[in-house]
C-alpha positions as CSV (number, residue, x, y, z in Angstrom):
1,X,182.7,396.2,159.5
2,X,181.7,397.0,156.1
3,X,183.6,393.6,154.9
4,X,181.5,391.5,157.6
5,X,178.3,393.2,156.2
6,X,177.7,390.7,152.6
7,X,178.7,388.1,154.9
8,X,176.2,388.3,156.8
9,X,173.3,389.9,154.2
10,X,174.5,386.5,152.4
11,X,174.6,384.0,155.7
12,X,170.6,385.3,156.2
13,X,169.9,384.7,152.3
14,X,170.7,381.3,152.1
15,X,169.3,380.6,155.3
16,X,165.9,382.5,154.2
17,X,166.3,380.2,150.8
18,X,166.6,376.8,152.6
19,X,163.5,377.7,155.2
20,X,161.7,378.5,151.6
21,X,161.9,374.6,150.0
22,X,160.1,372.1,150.7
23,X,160.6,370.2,153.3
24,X,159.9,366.2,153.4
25,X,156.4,365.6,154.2
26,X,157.8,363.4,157.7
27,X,158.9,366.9,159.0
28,X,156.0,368.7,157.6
29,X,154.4,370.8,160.5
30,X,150.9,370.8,159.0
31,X,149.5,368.0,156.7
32,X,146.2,366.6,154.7
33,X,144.5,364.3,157.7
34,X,145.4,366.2,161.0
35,X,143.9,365.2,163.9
36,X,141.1,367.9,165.2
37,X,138.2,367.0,167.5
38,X,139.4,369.7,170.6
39,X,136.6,372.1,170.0
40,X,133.5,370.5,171.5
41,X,130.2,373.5,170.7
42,X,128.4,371.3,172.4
43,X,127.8,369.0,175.6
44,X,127.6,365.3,175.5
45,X,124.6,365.8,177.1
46,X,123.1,368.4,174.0
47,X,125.0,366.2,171.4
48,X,122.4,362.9,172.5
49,X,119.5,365.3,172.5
50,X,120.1,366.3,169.0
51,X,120.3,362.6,168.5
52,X,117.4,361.9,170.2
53,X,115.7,364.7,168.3
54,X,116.7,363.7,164.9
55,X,115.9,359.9,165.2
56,X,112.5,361.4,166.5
57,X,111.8,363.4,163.2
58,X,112.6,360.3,161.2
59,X,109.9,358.6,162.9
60,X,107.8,360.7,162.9
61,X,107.7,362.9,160.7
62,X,109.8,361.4,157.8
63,X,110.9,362.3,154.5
64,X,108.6,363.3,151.2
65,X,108.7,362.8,147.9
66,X,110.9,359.5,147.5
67,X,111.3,358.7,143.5
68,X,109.5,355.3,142.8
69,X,113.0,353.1,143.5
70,X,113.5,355.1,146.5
71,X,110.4,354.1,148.1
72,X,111.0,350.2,147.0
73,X,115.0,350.3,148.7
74,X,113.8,351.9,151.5
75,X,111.1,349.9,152.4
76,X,112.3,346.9,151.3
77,X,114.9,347.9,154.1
78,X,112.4,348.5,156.8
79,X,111.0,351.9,156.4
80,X,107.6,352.3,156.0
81,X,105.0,354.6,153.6
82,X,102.3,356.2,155.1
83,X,98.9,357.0,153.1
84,X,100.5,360.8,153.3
85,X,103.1,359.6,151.0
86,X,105.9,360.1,153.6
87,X,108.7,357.8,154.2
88,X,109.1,357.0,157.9
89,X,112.1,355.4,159.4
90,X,111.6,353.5,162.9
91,X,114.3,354.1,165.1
92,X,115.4,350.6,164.8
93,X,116.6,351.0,161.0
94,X,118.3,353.6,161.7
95,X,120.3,352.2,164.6
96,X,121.4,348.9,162.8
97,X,122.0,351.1,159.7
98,X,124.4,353.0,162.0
99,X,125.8,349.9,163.4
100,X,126.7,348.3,160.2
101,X,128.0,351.9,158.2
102,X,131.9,352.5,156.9
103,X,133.8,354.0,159.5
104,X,136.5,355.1,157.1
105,X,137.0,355.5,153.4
106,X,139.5,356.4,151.2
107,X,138.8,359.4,148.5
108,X,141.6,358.5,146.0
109,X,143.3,361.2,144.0
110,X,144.4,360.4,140.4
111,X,147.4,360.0,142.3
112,X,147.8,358.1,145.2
113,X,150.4,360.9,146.9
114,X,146.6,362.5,147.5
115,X,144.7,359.8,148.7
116,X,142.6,361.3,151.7
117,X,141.6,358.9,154.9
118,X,138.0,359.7,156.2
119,X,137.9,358.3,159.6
120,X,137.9,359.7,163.1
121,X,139.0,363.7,163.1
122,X,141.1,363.4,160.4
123,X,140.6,367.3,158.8
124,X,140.8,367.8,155.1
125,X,140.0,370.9,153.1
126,X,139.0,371.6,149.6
127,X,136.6,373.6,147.2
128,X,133.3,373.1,146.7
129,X,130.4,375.4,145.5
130,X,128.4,376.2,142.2
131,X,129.3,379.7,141.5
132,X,128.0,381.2,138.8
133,X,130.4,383.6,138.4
134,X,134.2,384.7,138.5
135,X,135.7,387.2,140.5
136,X,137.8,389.7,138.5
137,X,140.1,392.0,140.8
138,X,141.9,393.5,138.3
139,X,138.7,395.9,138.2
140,X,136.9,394.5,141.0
141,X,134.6,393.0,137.8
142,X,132.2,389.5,138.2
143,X,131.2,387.7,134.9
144,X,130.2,384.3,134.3
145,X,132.0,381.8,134.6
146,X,133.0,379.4,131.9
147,X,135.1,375.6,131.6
148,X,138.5,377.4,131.3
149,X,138.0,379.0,134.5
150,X,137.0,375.9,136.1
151,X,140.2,374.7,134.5
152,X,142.0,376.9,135.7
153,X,140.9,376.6,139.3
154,X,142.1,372.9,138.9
155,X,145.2,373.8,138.1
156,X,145.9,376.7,140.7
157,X,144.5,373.5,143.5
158,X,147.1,370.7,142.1
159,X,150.2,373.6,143.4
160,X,148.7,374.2,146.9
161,X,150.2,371.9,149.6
162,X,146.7,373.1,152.0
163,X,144.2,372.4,149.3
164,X,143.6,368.4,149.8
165,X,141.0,368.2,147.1
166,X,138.9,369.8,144.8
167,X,135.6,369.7,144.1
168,X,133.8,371.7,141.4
169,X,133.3,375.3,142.6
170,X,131.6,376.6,139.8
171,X,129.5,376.2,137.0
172,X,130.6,376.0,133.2
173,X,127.9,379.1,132.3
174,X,129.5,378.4,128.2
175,X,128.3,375.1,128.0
176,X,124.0,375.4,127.5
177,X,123.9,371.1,127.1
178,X,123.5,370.1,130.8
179,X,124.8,366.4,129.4
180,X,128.1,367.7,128.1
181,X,128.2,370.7,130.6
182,X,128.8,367.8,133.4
183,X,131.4,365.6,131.8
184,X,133.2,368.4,130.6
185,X,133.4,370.0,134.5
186,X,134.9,366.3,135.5
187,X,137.3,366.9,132.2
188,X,137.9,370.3,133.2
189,X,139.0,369.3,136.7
190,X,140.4,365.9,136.4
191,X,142.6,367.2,133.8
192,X,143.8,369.6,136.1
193,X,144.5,368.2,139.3
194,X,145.7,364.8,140.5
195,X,143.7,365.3,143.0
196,X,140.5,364.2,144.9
197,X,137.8,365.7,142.8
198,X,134.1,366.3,143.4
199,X,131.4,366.6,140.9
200,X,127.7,367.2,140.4
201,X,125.2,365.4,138.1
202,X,121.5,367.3,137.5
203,X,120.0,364.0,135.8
204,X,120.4,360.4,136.0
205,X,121.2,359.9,132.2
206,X,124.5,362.4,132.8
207,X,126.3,359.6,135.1
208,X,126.7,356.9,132.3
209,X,128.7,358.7,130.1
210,X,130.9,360.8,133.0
211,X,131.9,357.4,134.0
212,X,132.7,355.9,130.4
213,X,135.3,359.0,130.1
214,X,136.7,357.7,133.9
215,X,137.0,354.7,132.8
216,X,138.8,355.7,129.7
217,X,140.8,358.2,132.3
218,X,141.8,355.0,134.7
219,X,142.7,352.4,132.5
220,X,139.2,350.4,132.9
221,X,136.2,349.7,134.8
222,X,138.3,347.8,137.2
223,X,141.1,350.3,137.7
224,X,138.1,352.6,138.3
225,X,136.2,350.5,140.4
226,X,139.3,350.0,142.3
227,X,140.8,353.6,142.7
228,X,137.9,356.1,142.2
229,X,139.2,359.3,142.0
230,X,135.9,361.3,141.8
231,X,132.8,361.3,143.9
232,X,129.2,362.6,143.2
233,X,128.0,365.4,145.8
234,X,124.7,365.0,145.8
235,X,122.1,367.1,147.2
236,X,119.6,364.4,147.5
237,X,116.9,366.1,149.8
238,X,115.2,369.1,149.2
239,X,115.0,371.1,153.1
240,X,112.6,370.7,154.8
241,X,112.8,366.9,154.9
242,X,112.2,366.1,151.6
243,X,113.7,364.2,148.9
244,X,115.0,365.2,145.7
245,X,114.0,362.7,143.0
246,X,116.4,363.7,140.2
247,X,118.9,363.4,142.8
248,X,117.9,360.5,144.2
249,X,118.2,358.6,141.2
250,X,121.5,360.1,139.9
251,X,122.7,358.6,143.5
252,X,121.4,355.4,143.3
253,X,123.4,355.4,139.3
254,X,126.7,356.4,141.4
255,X,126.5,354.1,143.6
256,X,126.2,351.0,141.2
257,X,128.9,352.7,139.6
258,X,131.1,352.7,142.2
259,X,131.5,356.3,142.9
260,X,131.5,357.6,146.6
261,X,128.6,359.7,147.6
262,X,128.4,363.0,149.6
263,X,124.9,362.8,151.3
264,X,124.6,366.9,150.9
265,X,121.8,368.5,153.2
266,X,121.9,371.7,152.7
267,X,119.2,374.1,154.8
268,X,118.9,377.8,155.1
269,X,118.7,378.1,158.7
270,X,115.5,380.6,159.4
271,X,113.8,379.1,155.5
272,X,114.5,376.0,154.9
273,X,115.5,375.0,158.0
274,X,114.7,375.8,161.9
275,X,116.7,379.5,162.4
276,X,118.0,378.2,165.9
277,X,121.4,376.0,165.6
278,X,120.4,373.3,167.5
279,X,117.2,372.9,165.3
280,X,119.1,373.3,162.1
281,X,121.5,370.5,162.9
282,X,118.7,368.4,164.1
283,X,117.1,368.7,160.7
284,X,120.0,368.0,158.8
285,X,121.1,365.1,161.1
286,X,117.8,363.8,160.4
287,X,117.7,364.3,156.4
288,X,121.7,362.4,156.4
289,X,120.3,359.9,158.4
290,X,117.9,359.4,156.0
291,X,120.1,359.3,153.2
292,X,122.4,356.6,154.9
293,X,119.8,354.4,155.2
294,X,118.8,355.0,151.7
295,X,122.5,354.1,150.2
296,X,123.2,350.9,152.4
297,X,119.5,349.9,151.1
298,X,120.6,350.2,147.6
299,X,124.3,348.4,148.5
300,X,125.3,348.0,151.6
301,X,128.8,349.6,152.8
302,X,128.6,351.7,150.0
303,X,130.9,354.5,150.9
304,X,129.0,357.8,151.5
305,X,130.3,361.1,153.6
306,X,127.7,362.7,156.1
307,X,127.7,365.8,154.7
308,X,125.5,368.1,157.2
309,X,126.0,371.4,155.6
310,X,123.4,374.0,157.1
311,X,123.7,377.9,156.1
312,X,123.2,380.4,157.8
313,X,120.4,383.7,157.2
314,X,120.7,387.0,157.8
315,X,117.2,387.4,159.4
316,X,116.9,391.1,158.7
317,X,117.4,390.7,154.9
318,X,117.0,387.2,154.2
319,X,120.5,386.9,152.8
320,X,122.8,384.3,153.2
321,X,125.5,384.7,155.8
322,X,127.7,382.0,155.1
323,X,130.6,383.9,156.6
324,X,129.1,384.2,160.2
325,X,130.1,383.4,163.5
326,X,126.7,381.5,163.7
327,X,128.2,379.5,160.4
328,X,131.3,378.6,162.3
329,X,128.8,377.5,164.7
330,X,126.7,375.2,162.8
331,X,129.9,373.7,160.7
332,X,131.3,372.8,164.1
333,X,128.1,371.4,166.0
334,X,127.7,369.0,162.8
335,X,131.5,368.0,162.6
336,X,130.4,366.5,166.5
337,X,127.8,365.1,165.7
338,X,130.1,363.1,162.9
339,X,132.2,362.3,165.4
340,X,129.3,361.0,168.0
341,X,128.4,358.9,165.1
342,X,131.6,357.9,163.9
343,X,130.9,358.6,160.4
344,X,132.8,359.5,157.8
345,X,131.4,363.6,157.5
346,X,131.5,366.9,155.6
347,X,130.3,370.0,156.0
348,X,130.6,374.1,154.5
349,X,133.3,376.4,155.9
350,X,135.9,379.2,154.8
351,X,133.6,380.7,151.9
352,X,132.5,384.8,152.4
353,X,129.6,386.5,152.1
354,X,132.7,389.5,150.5
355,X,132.2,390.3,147.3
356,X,136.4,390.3,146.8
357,X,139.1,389.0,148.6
358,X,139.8,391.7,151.7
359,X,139.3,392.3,155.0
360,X,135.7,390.9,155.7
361,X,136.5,387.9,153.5
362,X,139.9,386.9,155.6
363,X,138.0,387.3,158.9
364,X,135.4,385.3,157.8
365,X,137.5,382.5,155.8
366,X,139.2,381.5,158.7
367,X,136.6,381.9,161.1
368,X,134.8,378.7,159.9
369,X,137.9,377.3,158.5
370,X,139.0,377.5,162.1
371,X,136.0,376.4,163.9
372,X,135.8,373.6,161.3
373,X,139.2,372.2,161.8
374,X,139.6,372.4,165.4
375,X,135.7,370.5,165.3
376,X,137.4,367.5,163.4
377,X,135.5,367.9,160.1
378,X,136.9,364.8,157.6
379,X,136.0,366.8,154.9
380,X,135.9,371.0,155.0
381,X,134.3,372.1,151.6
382,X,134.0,375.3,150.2
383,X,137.2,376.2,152.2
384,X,138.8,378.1,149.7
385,X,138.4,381.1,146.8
386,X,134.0,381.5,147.4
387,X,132.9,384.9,147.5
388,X,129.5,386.8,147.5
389,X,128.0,384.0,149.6
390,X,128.6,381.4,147.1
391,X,127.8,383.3,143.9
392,X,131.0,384.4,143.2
393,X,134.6,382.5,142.9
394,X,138.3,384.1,142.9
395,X,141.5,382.5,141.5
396,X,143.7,385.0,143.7
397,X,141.5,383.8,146.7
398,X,141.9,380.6,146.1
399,X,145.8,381.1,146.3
400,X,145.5,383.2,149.1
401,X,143.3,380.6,150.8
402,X,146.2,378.0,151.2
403,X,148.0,380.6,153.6
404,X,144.7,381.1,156.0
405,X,144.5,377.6,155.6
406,X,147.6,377.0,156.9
407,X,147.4,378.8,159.6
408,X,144.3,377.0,160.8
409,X,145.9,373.8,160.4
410,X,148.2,375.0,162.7
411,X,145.2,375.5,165.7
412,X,144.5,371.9,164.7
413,X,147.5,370.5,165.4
414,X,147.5,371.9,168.4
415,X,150.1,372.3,171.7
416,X,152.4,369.3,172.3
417,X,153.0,368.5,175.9
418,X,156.4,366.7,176.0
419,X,159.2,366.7,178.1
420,X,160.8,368.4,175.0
421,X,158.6,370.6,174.4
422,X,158.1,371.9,178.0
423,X,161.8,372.9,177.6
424,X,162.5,373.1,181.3
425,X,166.6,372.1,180.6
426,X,166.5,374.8,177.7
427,X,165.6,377.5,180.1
428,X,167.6,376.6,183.1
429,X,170.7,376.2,180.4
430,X,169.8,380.2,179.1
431,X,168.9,381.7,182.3
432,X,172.3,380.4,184.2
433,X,174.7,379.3,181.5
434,X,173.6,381.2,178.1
435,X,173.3,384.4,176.6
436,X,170.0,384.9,178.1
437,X,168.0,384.2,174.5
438,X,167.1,381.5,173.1
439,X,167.6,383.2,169.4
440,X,170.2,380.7,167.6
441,X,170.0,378.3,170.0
442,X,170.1,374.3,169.1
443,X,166.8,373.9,170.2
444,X,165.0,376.7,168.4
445,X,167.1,376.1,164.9
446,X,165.9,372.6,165.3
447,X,162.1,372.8,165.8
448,X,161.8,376.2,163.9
449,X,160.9,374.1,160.4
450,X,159.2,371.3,162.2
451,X,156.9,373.4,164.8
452,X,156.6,376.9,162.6
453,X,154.0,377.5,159.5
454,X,155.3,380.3,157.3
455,X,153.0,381.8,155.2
456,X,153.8,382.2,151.5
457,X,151.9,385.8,151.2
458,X,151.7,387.0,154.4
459,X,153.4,389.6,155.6
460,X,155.8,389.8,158.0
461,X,158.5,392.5,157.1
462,X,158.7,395.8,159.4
463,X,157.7,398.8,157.9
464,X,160.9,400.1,157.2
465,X,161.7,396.7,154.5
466,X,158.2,397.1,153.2
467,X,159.1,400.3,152.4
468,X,162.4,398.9,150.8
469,X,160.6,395.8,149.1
470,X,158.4,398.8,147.3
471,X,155.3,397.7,149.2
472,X,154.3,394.6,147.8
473,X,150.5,394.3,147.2
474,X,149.1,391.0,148.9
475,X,146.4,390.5,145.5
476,X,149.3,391.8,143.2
477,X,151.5,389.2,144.7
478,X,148.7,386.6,144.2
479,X,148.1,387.2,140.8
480,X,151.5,387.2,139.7
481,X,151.5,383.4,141.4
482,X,148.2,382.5,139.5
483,X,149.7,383.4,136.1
484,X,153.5,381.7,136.4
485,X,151.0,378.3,137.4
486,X,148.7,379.1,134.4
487,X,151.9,380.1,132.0
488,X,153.2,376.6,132.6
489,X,151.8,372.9,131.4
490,X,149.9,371.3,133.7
491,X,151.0,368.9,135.7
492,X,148.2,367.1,135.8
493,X,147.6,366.9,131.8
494,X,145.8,363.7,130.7
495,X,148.6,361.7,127.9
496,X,148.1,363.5,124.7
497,X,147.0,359.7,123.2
498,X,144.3,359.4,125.7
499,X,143.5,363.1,125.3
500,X,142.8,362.8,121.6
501,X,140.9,359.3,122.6
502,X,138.9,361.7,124.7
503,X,138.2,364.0,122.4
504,X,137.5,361.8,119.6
505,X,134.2,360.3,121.7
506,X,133.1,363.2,123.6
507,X,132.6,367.2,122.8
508,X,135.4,368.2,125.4
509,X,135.2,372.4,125.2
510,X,138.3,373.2,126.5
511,X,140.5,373.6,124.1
512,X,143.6,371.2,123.5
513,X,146.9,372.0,124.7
């Protein structure tokens, strides 16, 4: 017996070793681009009232506060001014705007392993935010956050099979020039990650020189123009049903630039927006409604994401309460309402209203990361590493995040009815002929790679080998993950020629490798 023993302590080893590599993406159980769309918040009936409701508003009540060239596009297009100032959209534009919009697009990555399809229910998730600060858990510690961090965050992303893009989740709080602040976040994060990414401009004149450094990045306007690889979220109204100037016109530069555009409405239900669901995603159906109208007047079949992304408020405090069930609620009532449209759509889940990565935060991470998936959101932002109700961002949660996300993904894909999978010749062959088990059996050892997520830091020992493994900490464990990626070069580093061509045009902060 004790010969047999290192046999099989070995045998379990090396089969624990081969269940820990990668497997080809073809037998993948989970993958960017699932199909979700099962979870239906609302009737079809409620989903045309909302409709009805939103096209209502646009008539009606319209949008303030369009820049000069808004007011020209859009009613050059069809919408009209009143003498209030107010840009009204008959029900009409909207409907042939909606007739004629992309059904799909394609957000390249750098490389095109991580190109994401928008169409249908296909579920992505990513980062997204403007925190201003970074979580520290070695001392439970928040400072401000600075372009190495958001480096960094880049980095950690381009390792994580569950992150599908990134888009910038904080702000560079070292660099006081808003010009080079925002071309040094896109270097920060396109020199990080292959990726997808996502970044902000507060002011038209920032775009021009962001995309001379992509173009530098991609080999030239037309390899840009071709394959862009970053896409301007843009918060181009203002809740309640205004527009944002700045915004407006830092869209309408993106667009001739060639740069996707997320149409980003994002309310405070109970402040900015009406505190009942139902009214809150009216609103914001209304104000991207607007905005689609607005980029198909300034090129039509530009491609934009619907990116409905109401908050919640606690209504004792006035706080934000992003990690809510009535969150989940409104992120999943908008990803139907992108699928009633058939629009390419975004919205907020997985971020905490925790101030560090524990209990509260995992409950409410996946709660909306859930709800989100299973909705058939294209694009779930803000899905990983935000804390303190966005003001606060945590490497360790970030690579925590990937394992809740997994598990999600999971719920998305769903239960597959098959003649296989029903198993009826399995359990006649164990009950009469086998052992009784189906442990070891063919059919388990087959499907147990294909069907099973395993999470990296979860875990899933019995007391007795935590005990033995010196009870691992789950943050330890995370942070000892975040600094073997950040010990080693990036896999994502720009070629040191065009680096130093970078550098020689533009004040790039973080310093060279």
């Amino acid at each position: 017996m004790n010969e047999q023993t290192p046999l099989r302590t070995g045998g379990r080893a090396a089969r624990r070793a081969a269940r820990a590599a990668p497997l080809a993406d073809h037998l993948r159980p989970i993958r960017a681009g699932m199909e979700g769309g099962r979870y239906n918040p609302l009737s079809e009936a409620e989903v045309q009232r909302i409709h009805v409701a939103a096209l209502d508003a646009l008539e009606t009540i319209g949008l303030a506060d369009a820049p000069p060239s808004g007011v020209a596009y859009l009613t050059a297009a069809g919408a009209l001014q009143g003498e209030d100032g107010r840009i009204r959209f008959p029900r009409a534009l909207v409907e042939d705007t909606l007739a004629r919009a992309n059904r799909s697009l394609t957000l390249h990555g750098r490389d095109p392993a991580h190109d994401l399809e928008l169409s249908g229910a296909r579920v992505h998730y990513g980062t997204a935010g403007a925190a201003v600060n970074l979580v520290e858990i070695d001392g439970e510690t928040y400072r401000e956050c600075g372009v190495q961090d958001l480096h960094d965050a880049a980095r950690i992303a381009d390792t994580l099979d569950n992150i599908h893009f990134l888009q910038r989740p904080m702000v560079c709080r070292d660099i006081p020039d808003t010009m080079e602040m925002e071309y040094n976040s896109i270097y920060a994060c396109v020199s990080g990650t292959t990726k997808h990414v996502g970044a902000s401009f507060s002011e038209p004149e920032c775009v021009a020189p962001a995309i001379e450094m992509l173009h530098m990045i991609a080999g030239g306007e037309d390899k840009w123009r071709e394959r862009p690889f970053v896409s301007n979220s843009n918060c181009f109204v203002v809740p309640p049903m205004k527009f944002a100037p700045e915004s407006c016109l830092v869209m309408e530069e993106s667009i001739k630039h060639g740069m996707p555009v997320l149409l980003l409405s994002a309310g405070m239900a109970g402040a900015t927006a009406p505190s009942t669901i139902a009214g809150a995603i009216v609103q914001a159906t209304a104000e991207c409604l607007a905005g689609l109208v607005y980029v198909n007047a300034v090129k039509p079949g530009a491609p934009a994401i619907f990116g409905t992304w109401p908050f919640g408020l606690d209504l004792r405090t006035g706080a934000m309460s992003i990690g809510s069930g009535e969150q989940a609620l409104l992120t999943a009532g908008c990803g139907q309402m992108h699928r009633f449209y058939d629009l390419p759509g975004g919205s907020a889940g997985g971020a905490s209203d925790s101030k560090l990565p524990n209990m509260q935060a995992g409950w409410e991470q996946m709660c909306s990361n859930l709800t989100a998936g299973l909705s058939g959101v294209n694009m779930v932002y803000e899905a990983a590493g935000m804390h303190a109700s966005l003001l606060g961002f945590c490497h360790e949660s970030l690579i925590l995040a990937d394992d809740v996300i997994g598990q999600a993904l999971r719920c998305v894909r769903g239960i597959e009815v098959t003649d296989e999978t029903l198993a009826l010749d399995q359990i006649a062959d164990v009950c009469m002929n086998g052992p009784g088990h189906y442990l070891g059996t063919e059919q388990t050892l087959s499907r147990m790679q294909s069907d099973m997520v395993y999470p990296t830091f979860g875990d899933r020992t019995s007391p007795k080998e935590w005990v033995e493994l010196g009870k691992p900490d789950l943050l330890a464990r995370a942070t000892a993950r975040k600094e073997e990626i950040l010990a080693s070069r990036p896999a994502a580093a720009l070629d040191p020629g065009l680096d130093a061509a970078i550098r020689a045009q533009f004040n790039i902060h973080l310093p060279a490798r």
